[in-house]
N, C-alpha and C positions, 0 to 999 in steps of 0.2 A: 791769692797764692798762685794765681793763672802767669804761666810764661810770658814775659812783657815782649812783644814784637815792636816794630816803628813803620806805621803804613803796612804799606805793600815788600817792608824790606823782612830779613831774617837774618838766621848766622851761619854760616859756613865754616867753622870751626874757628878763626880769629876774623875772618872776613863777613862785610857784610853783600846782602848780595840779594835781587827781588825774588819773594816766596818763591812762585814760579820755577825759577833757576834752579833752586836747593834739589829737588826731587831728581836735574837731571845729573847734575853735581855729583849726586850722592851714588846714583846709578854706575856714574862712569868708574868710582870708585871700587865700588863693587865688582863692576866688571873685568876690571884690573885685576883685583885679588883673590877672585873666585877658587882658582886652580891651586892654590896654594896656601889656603884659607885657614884648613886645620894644623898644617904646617907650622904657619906666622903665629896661631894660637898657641901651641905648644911654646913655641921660641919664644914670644913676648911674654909670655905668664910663668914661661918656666915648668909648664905642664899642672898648673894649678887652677886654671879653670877647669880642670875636670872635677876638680872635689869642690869646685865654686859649684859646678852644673848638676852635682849628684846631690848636696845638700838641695838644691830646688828640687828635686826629684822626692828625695823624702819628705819635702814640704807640699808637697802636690797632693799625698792623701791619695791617688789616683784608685781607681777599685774595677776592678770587671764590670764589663758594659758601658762604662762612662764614656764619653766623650770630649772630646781635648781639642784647642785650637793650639797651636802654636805659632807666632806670627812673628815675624823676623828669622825663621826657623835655620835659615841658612845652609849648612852641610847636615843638620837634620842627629844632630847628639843628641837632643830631648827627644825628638818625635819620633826614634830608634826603642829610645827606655819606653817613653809611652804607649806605643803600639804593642810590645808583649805584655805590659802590664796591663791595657785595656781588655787584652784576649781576642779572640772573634768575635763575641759579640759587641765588642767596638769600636768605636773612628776615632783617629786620629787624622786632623787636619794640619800639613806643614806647608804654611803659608809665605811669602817671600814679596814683596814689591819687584826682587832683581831678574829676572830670568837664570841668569848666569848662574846665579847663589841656588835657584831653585832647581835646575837641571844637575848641578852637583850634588845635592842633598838625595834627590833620587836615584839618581845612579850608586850614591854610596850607601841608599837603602835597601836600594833591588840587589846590588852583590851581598848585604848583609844578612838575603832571603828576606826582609820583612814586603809585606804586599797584599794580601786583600783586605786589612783594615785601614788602610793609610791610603790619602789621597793629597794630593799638591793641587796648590792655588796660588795663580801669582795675583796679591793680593796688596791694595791699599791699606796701611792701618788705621788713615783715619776715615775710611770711610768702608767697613769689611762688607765683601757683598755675601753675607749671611743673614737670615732672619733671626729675628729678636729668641732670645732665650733656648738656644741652640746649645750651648756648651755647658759641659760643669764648669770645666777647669779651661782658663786660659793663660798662655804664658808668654809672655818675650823676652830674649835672654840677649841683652850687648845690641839690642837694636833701636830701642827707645830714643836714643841720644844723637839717631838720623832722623827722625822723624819732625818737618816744619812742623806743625801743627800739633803739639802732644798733648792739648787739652783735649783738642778733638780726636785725637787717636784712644786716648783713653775713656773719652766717654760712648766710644765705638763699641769699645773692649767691654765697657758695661752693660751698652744695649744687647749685644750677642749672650751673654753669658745668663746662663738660667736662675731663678732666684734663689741664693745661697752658694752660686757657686762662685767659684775663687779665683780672682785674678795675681799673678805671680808675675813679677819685675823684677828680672836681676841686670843690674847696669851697673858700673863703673860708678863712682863716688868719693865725697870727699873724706880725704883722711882724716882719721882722729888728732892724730901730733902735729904740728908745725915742722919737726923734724922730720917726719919722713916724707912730710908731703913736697917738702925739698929737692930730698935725695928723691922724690918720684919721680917730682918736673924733671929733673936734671937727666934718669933715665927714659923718662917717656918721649925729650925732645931731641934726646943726642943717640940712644943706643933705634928707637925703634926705626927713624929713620935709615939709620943704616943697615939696618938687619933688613928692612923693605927692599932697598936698591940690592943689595943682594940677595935674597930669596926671591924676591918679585921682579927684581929689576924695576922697582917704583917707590921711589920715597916719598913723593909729593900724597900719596894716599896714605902714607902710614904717617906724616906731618898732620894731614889733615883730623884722622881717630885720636892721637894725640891731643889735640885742639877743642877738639867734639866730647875729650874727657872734661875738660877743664869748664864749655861753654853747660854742661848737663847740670840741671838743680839738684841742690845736696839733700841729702837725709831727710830734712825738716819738709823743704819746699814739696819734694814729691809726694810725699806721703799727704801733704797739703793739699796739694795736685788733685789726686784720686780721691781724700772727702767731698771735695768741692765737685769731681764727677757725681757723687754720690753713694760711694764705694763705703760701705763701715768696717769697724773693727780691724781698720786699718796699722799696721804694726809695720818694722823694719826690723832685720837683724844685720850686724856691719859681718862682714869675714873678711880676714888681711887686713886687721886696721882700720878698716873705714873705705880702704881702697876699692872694696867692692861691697853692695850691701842689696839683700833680696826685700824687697816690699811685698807684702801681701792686704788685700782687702777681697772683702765678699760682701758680694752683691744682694742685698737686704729682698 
């Protein structure tokens, strides 16, 4: 069920391109879209990744005192909810690979007043520099489907996480109808590009997430993904159709 790579090569959303590369690839892209980030989110989803991000929120179970990684965390929407719902006596970790994604995540934590539970990490996810059995809860939310290596990002995500605690995946996926998953392609290749060159002045980055939806394993594959990390009680629920779907498993 593991992601099939070829050698040393990977994928770059229709391109292929050596492992290597992909991280700095993916980088650049980020750094492009940083500043306008929650912006492009609104505009491509229509403002419905928030009830995407709040249902993972009630699915998190999250309690006073617990502890939380977030990884992909970017402008920092989860790890805003997390940190009050943690209380003082606990951490929230908002984690990022990008610099760019993680310097605007805290800046738009510290205006939001959150601050002595919360701490930033610019962080690999497949390789997190935390010790084992650190977290209850850990989450990535639209970041999984950057990641070269996502068997080993996920069995990171397992070694980190304490036993019984719960890892949460929401990413982009395949739609249930053949019909809309049509009318998707048709808006994911034609509207988001150009809504990038104008909000961002960069379409070649929002070509690329476009791309990065379609190259990411569906439903069945991922949930496949994280038993074979060793993840049980593995579940998925679709919202939008299928267009978007939260995975949950816990760490035995």
């Amino acid at each position: 069920m593991s992601e099939k790579h070829t050698g040393d090569n990977t994928h770059f959303g229709y391109r292929t391109v050596d492992r290597e590369d992909k991280e700095k690839l993916v980088a650049s892209v980020f750094h492009s879209v940083a500043g306008r980030y929650d912006l492009m989110n609104d505009l491509m989803s229509m403002g419905v990744h928030r009830l995407w991000k709040r249902f993972t929120i009630e699915m998190s179970a999250v309690r006073t005192g617990q502890s939380v990684l977030d990884i992909a965390g970017g402008t920092g929407d989860l790890a805003m909810k997390f940190s009050e719902m943690v209380g003082p006596a606990g951490q929230v970790v908002l984690a990022d690979i990008n610099d760019s994604m993680l310097k605007v995540g805290r800046d738009k934590l510290t205006d939001h007043g959150v601050a002595g539970n919360t701490r930033y990490v610019q962080a690999n996810a497949e390789c997190l520099p935390f010790a084992e059995n650190t977290f209850d809860l850990v989450t990535i939310a639209f970041g999984l489907r950057n990641v070269t290596d996502k068997d080993a990002a996920i069995r990171s995500m397992l070694r980190v996480l304490k036993p019984g605690g719960r890892l949460l995946i929401l990413e982009f996926s395949k739609p249930r109808s053949s019909l809309l998953s049509k009318a998707y392609d048709a808006y994911s290749f034609t509207a988001l590009p150009v809504m990038g060159k104008l909000v961002t002045n960069d379409s070649e980055s929002y070509r690329y997430l476009a791309e990065s939806i379609r190259m990411h394993p569906d439903q069945e594959t991922l949930k496949g993904m994280m038993n074979e990390a060793g993840f049980v009680n593995t579940s998925y629920h679709n919202m939008t159709s299928g267009i978007v779907a939260l995975h949950k498993g816990i760490k035995p």
